[in-house]
C-alpha positions in Angstrom: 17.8 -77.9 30.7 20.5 -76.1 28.5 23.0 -74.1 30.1 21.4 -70.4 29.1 18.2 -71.6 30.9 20.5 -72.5 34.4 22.7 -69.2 34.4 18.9 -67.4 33.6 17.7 -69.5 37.1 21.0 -68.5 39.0 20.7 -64.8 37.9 17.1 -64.6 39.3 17.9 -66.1 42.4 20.7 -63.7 42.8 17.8 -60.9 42.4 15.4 -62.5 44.3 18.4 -62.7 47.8 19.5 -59.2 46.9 16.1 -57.8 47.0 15.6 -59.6 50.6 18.8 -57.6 51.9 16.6 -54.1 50.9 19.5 -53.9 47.8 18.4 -52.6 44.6 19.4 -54.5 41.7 20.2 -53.1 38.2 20.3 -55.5 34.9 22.4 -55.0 31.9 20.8 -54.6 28.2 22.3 -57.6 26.6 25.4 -59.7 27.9 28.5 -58.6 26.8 29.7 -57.1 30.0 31.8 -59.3 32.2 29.2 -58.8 35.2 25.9 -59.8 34.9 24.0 -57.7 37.3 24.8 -54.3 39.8 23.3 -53.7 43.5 23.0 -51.1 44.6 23.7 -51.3 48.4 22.9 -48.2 50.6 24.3 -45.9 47.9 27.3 -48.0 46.6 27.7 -50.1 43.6 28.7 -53.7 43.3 29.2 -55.2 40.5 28.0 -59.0 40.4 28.9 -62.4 38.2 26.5 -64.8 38.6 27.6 -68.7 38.2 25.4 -72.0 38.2 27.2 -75.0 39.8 26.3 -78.9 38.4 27.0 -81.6 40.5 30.1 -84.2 39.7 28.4 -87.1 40.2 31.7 -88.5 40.1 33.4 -86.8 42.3 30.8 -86.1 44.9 30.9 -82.2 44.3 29.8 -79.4 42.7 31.4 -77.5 39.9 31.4 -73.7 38.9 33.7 -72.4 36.0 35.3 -69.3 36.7 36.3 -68.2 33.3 33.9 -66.4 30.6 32.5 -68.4 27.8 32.1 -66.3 24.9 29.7 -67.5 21.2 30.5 -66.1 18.2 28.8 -67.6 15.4 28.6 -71.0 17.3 32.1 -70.8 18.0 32.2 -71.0 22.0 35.5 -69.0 23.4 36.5 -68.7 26.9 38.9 -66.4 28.2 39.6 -65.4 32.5 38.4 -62.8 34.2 40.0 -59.7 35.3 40.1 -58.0 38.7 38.6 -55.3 37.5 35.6 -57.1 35.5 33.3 -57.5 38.5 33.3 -57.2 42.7 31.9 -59.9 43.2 31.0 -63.5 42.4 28.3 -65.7 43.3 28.1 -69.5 42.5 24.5 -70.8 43.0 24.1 -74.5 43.9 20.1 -75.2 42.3 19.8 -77.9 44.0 20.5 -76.6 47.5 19.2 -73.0 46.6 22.4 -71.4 48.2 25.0 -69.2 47.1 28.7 -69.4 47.7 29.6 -65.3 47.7 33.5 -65.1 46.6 34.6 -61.7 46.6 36.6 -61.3 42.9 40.3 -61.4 44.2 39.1 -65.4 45.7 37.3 -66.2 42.8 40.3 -65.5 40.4 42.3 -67.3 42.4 40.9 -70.6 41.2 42.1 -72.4 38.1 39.4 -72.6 35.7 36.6 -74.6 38.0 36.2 -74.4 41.7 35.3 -77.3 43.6 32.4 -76.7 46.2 31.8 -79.8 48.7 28.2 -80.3 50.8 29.1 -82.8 52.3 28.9 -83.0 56.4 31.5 -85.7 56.6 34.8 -84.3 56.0 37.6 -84.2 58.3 38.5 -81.0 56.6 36.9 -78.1 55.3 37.7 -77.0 51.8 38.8 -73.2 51.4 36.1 -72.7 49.7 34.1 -73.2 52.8 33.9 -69.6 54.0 32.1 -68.2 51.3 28.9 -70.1 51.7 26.0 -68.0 52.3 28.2 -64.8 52.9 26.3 -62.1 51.7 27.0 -60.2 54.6 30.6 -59.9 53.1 29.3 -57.9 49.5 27.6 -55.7 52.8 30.7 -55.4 54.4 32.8 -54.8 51.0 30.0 -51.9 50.2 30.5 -50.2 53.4 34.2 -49.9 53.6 33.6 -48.7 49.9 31.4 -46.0 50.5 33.5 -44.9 53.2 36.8 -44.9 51.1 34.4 -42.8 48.5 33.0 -40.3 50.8 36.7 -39.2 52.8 36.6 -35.6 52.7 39.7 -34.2 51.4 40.9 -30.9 51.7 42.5 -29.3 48.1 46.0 -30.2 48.0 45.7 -33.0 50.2 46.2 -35.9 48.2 49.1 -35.6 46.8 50.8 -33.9 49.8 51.0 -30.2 48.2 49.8 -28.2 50.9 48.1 -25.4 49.8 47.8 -24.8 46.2 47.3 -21.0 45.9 50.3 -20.2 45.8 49.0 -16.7 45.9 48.3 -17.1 49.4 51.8 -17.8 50.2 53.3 -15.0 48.4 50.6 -13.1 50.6 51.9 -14.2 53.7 55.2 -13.8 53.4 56.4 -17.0 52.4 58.7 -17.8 49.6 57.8 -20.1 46.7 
């Protein structure tokens, strides 16, 4: 199976778990954005990377690049992600059929692979750890979102002007 085909797997899973949640899910024409796929939870946007993992045999693990691989003309190019490129990113194990959900600030924090261990016998838990199966996080992200997005502000407010008629004032009485 060639590595298209996997990410094409991943990507559907990533629908099919959003779509369980009641999230609608919006696809990209073509892939040169640096997010594969948008949901749309309860009115807010998240924008989503979707990564396969293959297993190390070697190492005992499984193994997700976190940069973006780029073709031109059967050149391959890859380059890291920005914080701004996507909100989210989700690395789906095949074999297991789960997702490790990183928001984007954790994910760039990685070198250029991350390291995912399912193994029960470990003294310690990676970092990584945390972010299996933790959808309700991309909830959690989308809700503190849409209430960032929805503050009411008064005119003049954010930046701390008072009122900007400055009509008024000279109405009242008040110098300028």
């Amino acid at each position: 199976m060639d590595t298209k085909l996997k990410g094409d797997i991943a990507e559907q899973a990533a629908v099919l778990q959003a779509l369980k949640r009641g999230w609608a899910v919006l696809k990209p024409v073509g892939d040169r954005l640096p997010y594969d796929m948008v949901f749309d939870v309860e009115g807010v946007f998240v924008k989503v990377q979707v990564k396969s993992a293959w297993f190390d045999e070697k190492r005992g693990n499984y193994v997700a690049d976190t940069r973006r691989t780029k073709t031109n003309r059967r050149v391959m190019v890859r380059e890291s992600y920005k914080q701004s490129d996507f909100d989210f990113a989700l690395v789906y194990l095949p074999e297991a059929e789960l997702f490790y959900v990183f928001p984007v600030e954790v994910f760039l924090s990685y070198a250029s692979e991350i390291h995912l261990v399912e193994a029960d016998k470990r003294q310690r838990k990676p970092r990584s750890a945390v972010h299996r199966d933790r959808w309700e996080s991309i909830l959690q992200w989308a809700a503190c979102r849409e209430t960032y997005m929805r503050s009411p502000l008064k005119v003049g407010e954010a930046f701390g002007t008072g009122n900007p008629e400055p009509s008024l004032r000279q109405k009242e009485g008040v110098e300028t």
